[in-house]
C-alpha positions as CSV (number, residue, x, y, z in Angstrom):
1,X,-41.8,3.7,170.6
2,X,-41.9,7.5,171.5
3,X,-42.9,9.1,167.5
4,X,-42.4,6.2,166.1
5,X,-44.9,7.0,163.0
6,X,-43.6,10.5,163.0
7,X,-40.2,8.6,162.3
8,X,-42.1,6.5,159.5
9,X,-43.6,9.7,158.0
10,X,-40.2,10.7,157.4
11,X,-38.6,7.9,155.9
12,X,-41.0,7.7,153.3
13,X,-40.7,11.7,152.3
14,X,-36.9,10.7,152.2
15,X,-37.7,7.7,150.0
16,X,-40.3,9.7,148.1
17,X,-37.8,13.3,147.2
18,X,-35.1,10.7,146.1
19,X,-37.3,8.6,143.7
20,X,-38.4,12.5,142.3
21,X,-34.5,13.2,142.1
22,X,-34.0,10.2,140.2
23,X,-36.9,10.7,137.8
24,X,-36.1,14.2,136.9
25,X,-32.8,12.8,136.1
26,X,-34.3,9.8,134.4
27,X,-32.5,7.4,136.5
28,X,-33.1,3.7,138.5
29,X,-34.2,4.5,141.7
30,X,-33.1,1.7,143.2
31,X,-29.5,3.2,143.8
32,X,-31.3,6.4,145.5
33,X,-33.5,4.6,147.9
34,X,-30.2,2.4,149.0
35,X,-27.8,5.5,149.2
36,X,-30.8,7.1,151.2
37,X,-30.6,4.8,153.4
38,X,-26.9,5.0,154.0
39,X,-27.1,8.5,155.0
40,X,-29.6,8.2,158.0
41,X,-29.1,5.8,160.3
42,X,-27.2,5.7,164.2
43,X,-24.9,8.1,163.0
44,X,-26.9,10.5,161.4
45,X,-28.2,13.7,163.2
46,X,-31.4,14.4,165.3
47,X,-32.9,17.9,164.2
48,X,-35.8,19.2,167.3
49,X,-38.5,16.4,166.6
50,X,-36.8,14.9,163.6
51,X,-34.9,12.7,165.0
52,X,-32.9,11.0,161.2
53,X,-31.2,8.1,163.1
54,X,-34.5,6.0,162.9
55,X,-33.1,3.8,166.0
56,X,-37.0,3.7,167.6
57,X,-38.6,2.9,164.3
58,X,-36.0,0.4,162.8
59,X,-37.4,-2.5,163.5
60,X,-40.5,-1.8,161.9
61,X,-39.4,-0.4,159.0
62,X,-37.0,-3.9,158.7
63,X,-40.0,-5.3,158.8
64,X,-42.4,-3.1,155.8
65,X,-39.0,-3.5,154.3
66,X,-39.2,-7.6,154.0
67,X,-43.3,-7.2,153.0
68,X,-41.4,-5.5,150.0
69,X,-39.2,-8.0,149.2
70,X,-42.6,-10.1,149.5
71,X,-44.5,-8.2,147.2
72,X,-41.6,-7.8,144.8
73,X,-41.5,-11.6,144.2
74,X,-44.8,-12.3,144.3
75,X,-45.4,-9.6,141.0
76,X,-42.2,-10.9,139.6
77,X,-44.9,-14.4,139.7
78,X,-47.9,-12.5,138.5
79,X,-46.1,-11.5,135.3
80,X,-44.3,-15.3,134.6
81,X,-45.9,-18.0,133.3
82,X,-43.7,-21.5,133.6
83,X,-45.6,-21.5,129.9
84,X,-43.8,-18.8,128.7
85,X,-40.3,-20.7,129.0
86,X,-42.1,-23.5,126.7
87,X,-43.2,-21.2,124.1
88,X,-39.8,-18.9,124.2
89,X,-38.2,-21.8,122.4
90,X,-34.3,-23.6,122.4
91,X,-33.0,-19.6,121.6
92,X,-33.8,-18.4,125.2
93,X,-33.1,-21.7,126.9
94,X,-29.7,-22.4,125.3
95,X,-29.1,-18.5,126.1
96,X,-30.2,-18.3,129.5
97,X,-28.1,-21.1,130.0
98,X,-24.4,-19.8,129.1
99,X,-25.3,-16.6,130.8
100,X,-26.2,-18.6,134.1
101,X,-23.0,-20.7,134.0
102,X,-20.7,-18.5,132.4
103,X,-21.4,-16.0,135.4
104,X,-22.2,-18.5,137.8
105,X,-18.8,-20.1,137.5
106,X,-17.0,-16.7,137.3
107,X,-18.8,-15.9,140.9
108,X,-17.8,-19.3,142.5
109,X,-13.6,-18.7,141.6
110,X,-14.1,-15.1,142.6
111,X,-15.3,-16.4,145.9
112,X,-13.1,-18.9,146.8
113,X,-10.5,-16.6,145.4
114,X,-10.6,-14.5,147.7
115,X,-11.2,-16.7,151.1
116,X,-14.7,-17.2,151.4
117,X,-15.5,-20.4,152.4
118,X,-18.3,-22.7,150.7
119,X,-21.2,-21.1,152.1
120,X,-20.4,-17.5,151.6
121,X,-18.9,-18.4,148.1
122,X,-22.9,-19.6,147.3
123,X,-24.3,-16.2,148.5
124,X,-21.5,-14.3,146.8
125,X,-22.1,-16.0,143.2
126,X,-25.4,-15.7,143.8
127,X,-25.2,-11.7,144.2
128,X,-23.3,-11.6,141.1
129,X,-25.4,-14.0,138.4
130,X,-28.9,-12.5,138.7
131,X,-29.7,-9.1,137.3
132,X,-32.0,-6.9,137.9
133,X,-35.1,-7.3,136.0
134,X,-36.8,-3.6,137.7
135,X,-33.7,-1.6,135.6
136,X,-33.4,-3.8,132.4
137,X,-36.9,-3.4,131.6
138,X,-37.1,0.6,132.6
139,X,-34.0,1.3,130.8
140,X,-35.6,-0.9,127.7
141,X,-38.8,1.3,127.9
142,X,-36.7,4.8,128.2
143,X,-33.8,4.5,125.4
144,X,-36.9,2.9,123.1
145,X,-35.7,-0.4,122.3
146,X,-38.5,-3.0,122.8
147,X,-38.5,-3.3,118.9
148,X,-34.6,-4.3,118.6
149,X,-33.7,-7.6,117.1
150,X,-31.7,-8.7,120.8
151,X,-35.0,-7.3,123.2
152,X,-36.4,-11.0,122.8
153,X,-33.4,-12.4,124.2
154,X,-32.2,-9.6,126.9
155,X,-36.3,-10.1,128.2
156,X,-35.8,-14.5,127.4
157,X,-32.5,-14.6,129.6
158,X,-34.2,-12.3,132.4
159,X,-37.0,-14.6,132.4
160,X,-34.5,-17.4,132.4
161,X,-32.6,-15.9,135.4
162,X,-36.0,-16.1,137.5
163,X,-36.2,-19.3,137.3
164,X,-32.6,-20.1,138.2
165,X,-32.8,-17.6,141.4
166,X,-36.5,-19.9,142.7
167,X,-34.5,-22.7,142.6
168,X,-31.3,-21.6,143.8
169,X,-32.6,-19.6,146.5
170,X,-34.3,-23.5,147.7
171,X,-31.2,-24.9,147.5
172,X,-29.0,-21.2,149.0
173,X,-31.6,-20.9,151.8
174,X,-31.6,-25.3,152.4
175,X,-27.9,-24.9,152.5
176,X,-27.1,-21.3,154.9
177,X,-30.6,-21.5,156.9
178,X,-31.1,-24.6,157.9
179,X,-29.4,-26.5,160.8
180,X,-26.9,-29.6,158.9
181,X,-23.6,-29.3,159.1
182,X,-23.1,-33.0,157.0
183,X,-23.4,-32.8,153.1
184,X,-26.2,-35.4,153.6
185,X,-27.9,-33.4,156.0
186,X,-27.4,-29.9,153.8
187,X,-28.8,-31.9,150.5
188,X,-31.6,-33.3,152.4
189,X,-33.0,-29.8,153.5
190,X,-32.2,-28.4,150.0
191,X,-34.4,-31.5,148.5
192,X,-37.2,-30.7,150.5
193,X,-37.2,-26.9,149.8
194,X,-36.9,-28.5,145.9
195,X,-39.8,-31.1,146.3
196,X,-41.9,-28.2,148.4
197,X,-41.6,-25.6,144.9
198,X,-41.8,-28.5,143.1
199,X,-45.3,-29.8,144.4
200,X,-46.8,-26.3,145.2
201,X,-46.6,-25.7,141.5
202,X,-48.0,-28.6,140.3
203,X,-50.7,-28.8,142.6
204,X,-51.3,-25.2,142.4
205,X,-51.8,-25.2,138.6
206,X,-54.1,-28.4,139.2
207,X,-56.2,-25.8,141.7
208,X,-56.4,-23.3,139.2
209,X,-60.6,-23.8,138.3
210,X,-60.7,-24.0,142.3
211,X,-59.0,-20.3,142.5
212,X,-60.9,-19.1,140.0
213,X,-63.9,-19.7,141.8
214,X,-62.7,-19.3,145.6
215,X,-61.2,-15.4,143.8
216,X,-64.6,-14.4,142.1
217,X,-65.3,-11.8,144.9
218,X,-66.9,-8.5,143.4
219,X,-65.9,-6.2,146.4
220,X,-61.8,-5.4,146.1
221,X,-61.4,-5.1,149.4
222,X,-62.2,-8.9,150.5
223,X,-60.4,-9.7,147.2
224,X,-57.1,-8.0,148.4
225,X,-57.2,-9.0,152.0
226,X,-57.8,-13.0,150.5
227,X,-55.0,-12.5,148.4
228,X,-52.4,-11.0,150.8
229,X,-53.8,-13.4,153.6
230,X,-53.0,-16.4,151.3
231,X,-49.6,-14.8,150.3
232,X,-48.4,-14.0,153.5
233,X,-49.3,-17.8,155.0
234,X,-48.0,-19.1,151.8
235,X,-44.6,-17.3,152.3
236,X,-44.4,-18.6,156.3
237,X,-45.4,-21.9,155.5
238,X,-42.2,-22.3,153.1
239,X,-40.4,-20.6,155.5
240,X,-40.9,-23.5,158.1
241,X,-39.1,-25.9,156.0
242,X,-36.0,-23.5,154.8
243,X,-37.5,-22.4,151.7
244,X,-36.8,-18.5,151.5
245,X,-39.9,-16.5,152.6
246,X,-39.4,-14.7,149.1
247,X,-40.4,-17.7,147.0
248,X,-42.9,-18.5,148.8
249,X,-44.6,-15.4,147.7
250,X,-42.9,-15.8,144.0
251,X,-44.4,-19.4,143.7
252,X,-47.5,-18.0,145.3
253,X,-47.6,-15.5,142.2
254,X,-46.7,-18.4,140.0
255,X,-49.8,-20.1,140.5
256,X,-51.8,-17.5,140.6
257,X,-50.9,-16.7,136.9
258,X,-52.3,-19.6,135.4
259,X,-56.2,-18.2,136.8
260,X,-58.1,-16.0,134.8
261,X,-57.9,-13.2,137.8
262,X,-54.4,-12.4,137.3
263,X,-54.8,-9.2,135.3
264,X,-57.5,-7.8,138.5
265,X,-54.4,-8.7,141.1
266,X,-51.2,-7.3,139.2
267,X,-53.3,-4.2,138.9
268,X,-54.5,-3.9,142.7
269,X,-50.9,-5.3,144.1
270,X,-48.3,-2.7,141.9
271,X,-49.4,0.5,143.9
272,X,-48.0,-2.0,147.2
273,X,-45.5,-3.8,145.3
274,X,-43.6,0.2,144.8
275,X,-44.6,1.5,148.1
276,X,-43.4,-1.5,150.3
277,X,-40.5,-2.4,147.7
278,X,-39.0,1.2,148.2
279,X,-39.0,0.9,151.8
280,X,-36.8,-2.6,151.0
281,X,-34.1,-1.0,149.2
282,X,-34.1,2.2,152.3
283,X,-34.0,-0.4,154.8
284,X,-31.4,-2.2,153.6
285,X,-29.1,1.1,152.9
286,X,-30.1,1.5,156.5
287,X,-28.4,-1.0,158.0
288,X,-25.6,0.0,156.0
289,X,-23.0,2.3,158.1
290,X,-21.0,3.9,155.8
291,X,-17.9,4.4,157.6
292,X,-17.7,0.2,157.2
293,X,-17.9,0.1,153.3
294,X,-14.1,0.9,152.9
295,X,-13.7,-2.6,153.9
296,X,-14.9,-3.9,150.9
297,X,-13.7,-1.6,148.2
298,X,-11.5,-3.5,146.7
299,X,-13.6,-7.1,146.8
300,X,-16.5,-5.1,145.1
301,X,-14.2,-3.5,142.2
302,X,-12.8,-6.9,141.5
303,X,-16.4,-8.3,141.3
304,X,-17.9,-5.4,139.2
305,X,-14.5,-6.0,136.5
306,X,-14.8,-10.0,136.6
307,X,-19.1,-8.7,135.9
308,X,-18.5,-6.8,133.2
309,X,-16.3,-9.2,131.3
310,X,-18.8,-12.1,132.3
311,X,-21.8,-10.4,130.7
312,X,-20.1,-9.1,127.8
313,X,-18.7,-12.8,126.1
314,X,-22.1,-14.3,127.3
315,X,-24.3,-11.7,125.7
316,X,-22.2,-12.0,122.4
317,X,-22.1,-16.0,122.9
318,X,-25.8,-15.6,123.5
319,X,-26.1,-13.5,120.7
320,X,-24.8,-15.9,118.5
321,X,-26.2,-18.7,119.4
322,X,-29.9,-17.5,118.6
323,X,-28.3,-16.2,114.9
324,X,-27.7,-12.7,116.3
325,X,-25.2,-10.1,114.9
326,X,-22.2,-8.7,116.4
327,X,-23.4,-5.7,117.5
328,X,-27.2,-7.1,118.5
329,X,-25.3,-9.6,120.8
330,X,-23.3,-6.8,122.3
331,X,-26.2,-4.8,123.4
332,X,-27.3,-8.1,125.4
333,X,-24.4,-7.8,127.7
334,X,-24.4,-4.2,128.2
335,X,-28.3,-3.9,128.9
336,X,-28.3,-7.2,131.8
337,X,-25.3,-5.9,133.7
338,X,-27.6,-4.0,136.1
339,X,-27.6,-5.4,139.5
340,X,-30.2,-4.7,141.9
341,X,-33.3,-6.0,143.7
342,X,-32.0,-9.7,143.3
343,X,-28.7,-9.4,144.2
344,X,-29.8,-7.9,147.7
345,X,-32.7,-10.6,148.2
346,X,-30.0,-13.1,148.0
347,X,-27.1,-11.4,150.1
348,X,-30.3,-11.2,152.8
349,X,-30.3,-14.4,152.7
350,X,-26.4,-14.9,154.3
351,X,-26.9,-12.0,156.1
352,X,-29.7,-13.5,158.2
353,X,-27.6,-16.9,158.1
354,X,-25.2,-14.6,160.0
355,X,-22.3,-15.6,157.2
356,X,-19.0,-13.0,157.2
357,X,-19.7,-9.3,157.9
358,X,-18.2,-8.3,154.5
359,X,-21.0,-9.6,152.4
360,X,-23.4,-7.1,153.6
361,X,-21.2,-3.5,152.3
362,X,-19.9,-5.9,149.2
363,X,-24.1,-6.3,148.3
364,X,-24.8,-2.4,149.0
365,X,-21.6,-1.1,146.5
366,X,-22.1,-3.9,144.1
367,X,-25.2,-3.3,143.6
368,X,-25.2,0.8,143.9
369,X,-22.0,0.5,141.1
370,X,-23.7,-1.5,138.9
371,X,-27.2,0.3,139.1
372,X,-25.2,3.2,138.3
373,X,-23.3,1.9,135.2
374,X,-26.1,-0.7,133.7
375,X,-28.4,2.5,132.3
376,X,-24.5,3.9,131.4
377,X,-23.7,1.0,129.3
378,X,-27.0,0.4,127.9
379,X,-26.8,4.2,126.3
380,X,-23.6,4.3,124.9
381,X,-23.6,0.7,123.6
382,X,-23.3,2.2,120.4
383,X,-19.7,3.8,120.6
384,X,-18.5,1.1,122.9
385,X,-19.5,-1.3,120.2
386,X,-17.7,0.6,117.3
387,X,-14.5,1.0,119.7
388,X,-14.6,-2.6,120.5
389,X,-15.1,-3.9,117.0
390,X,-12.3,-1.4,115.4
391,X,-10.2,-4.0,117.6
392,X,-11.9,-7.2,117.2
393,X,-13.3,-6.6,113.7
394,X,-16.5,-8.5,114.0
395,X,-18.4,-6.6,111.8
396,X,-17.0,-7.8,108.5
397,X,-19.5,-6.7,106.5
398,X,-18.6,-3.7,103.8
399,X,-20.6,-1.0,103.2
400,X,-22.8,-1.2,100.1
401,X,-22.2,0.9,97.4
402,X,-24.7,3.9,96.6
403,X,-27.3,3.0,93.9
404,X,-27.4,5.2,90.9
405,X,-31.2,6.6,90.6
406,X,-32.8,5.6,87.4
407,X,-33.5,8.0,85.1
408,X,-35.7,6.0,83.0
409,X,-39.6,6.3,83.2
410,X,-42.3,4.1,84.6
C-alpha cells in the first residue's frame, strides 16, 4: 500500500494531460484515456518515487474504475425517459430495429465464424451492435449538425440501442454470470434478471410522488450522499441475482427521471460521472498489456470491416424507412459507427465471466479503431457520399435550372 495515493495522484494527471491533448485536437477522449492506460502498467518504468507500473494501486483504481462504469449508466438513466420511446413514434422504432438486428446478426456469424463458442459469440455481438452514445453526440455538437434532417434518427436509434443493451446485458450477464450449465437453467436466471428490470421499473415509476418527497432535502450534501447510497445498494442488489451491476444503476436512473428532481441530480452527478468514468476507460487500457494485442489483430480488422458495412446499409435502410434521402441516410451510418463506453461495459462482462483471453485486446482495438474513425467518417461524410453515389447513383435528382431574374417592376 506503500504511496498508494501518490500512485493515484498520478493516474489522474495522466488521464487529465491526455483528455487536454485530445481537446486541443478536438478529439473523443475516450481513445486517449484507454491508450493511456496501455502504456503504464507492469511493464512500464518506475522513475525515483514515480513508480508508472501502478501494481500497488491497481486494485483500487479497478475499483474507482467500475464506480465509473456506475455513474456512466446511471446518467445514461437520468437523461432517458421510457416516455420518450412512446413519443419518438414508428420512425425510430422501426429504425432502431433494423440497425439492432442487422448488426446483431452480423456479430453472431462473425463469432461463430471464427470459433467462439455460444457464450463468447453473445459478448462478441454484443461489443459490436451498441455504439457509443459519449462520441455520437460530441461529434453531433462539434461538426454542428443538431439541425440536420437525419439528427432525429442518429439520436432515436442511440436511444433505441439503450434500451436493447438494459435488456441484453439481463439476459448476457443471466447467461455468462450465473452458475447453469442447462438451457433451462441459463433461461431461468436470464428471466429473473428480465422480471427484476421489469418490476423495478414499474414499481419505481409507481414510487415516483414517494421520491419526490423522500428527495426534497435543501442541503446538497445529504441529497448526494441519499442518492449515491440508493444507487450503489440498488446496483448490488441486482447484482445478487445476475443482473449486471451497470443496470442496476441505469434502471436506478430510469426511475429517477420520471421525479421532478431529476434536473438538481444530472447537474450534481456529471462532475463524478467524467471524473470516475475517465478512470474506467484508464483502467481498462490498464489491464491491457500491449505486447498481447497482436493476437487479435486480425479478428478486430475483420470486425471493424464487417462494422462498417453493417452500419452503412442499416443507416441508409433506416434512412429510408423514416422517408429520408440518400445522402441524409448515409450520414446515419457514418455518425453511429463509433464504438466506445458500451462496447467495453459489455466485454467486462465476459471478461469477469473468465470467457477466452482474446476478447479482452479484441474490445481495447475495436474500440480504440473505431473511436478513432467514427469522428473521421462523420466529417468527411460528404465526399464519401458523392464517391459512393457516382457508383450507386442514388441521387437521381437533376439539378434545377437557373431562374432568369425578372426585369419587370413591382
Amino acid at each position: 500500500m506503500d504511496h498508494m495515493v501518490l500512485e493515484i495522484g498520478l493516474a489522474v494527471i495522466l488521464v487529465a494531460l491526455v483528455g487536454i491533448f485530445a481537446t486541443k485536437i478536438r478529439f473523443s477522449v475516450i481513445p486517449f484515456y484507454i491508450l493511456i492506460g496501455m502504456a503504464v502498467g507492469p511493464h512500464a518504468p518506475t522513475i525515483g518515487v514515480l513508480d508508472f507500473t501502478f501494481v500497488n494501486s491497481a486494485e483500487t483504481i479497478h475499483f474507482l474504475g467500475r464506480l465509473g462504469v456506475l455513474f456512466l449508466l446511471f446518467y445514461l438513466g437520468l437523461e432517458f425517459s421510457v416516455g420518450r420511446l412512446i413519443k419518438s413514434g414508428r420512425n425510430i422504432a422501426v429504425g432502431g430495429t433494423i440497425y439492432i438486428i442487422i448488426n446483431f446478426t452480423l456479430g453472431l456469424l462473425f463469432g461463430f465464424a471464427t470459433g467462439f463458442d455460444f457464450a463468447e459469440t453473445m459478448v462478441l455481438a454484443g461489443i459490436t451492435t451498441i455504439s457509443s452514445s459519449a462520441i455520437v453526440a460530441k461529434v453531433l455538437v462539434d461538426l454542428k449538425r443538431t439541425a440536420n434532417s437525419e439528427t432525429e434518427m442518429i439520436l432515436g436509434i442511440i436511444m433505441y440501442e439503450d434500451i436493447f443493451l438494459a435488456v441484453y446485458l439481463s439476459v448476457l450477464s443471466g447467461l455468462v454470470l450465473s452458475d447453469e450449465s442447462s438451457l433451462g437453467g441459463v433461461l431461468l436466471s436470464a428471466s429473473y434478471a428480465l422480471g427484476f428490470m421489469l418490476i423495478f421499473l414499474v414499481l419505481g415509476r409507481k414510487a415516483a410522488p414517494l421520491l419526490n418527497k423522500l428527495l426534497n432535502i435543501r442541503s446538497n450534501e445529504l441529497f448526494i450522499l441519499l442518492i449515491f447510497g440508493l444507487m450503489f445498494f440498488v446496483a448490488g442488489l441486482g447484482e445478487t441475482i445476475h443482473v449486471a451491476e451497470a443496470i442496476g444503476a441505469l434502471l436506478f436512473g430510469l426511475v429517477l427521471a420520471e421525479t421532478e428532481h431529476m434536473k438538481r441530480i444530472e447537474h450534481l452527478i456529471l462532475p463524478f460521472r467524467d471524473f470516475f468514468g475517465a478512470l474506467f476507460f484508464f483502467s481498462f487500457g490498464l489491464t491491457i498489456e500491449p505486447s498481447k494485442l497482436g493476437g487479435a489483430v486480425w479478428l478486430t480488422l475483420g470486425a471493424v470491416a464487417l462494422t462498417l458495412f453493417g452500419n452503412f446499409i442499416a443507416g441508409m435502410l433506416a434512412g429510408k424507412s423514416a422517408g429520408l434521402s440518400p445522402k441524409a441516410s448515409s450520414n446515419i451510418g457514418l455518425t453511429i459507427v463509433s464504438r466506445g463506453e458500451f462496447s467495453i461495459i459489455v466485454a467486462n462482462v465476459g471478461i469477469a465471466a473468465n470467457l477466452d483471453d482474446r476478447l479482452q485486446p479484441f474490445a481495447a482495438l475495436y474500440v480504440l479503431i473505431l473511436a478513432i474513425l467514427g469522428p473521421l467518417l462523420t466529417k468527411e461524410s460528404k465526399h464519401i457520399y458523392k464517391g459512393l453515389n457516382f457508383i450507386f447513383k442514388w441521387d437521381k435528382t437533376k439539378p434545377k435550372p437557373r431562374r432568369e431574374r425578372s426585369t419587370s417592376g413591382g
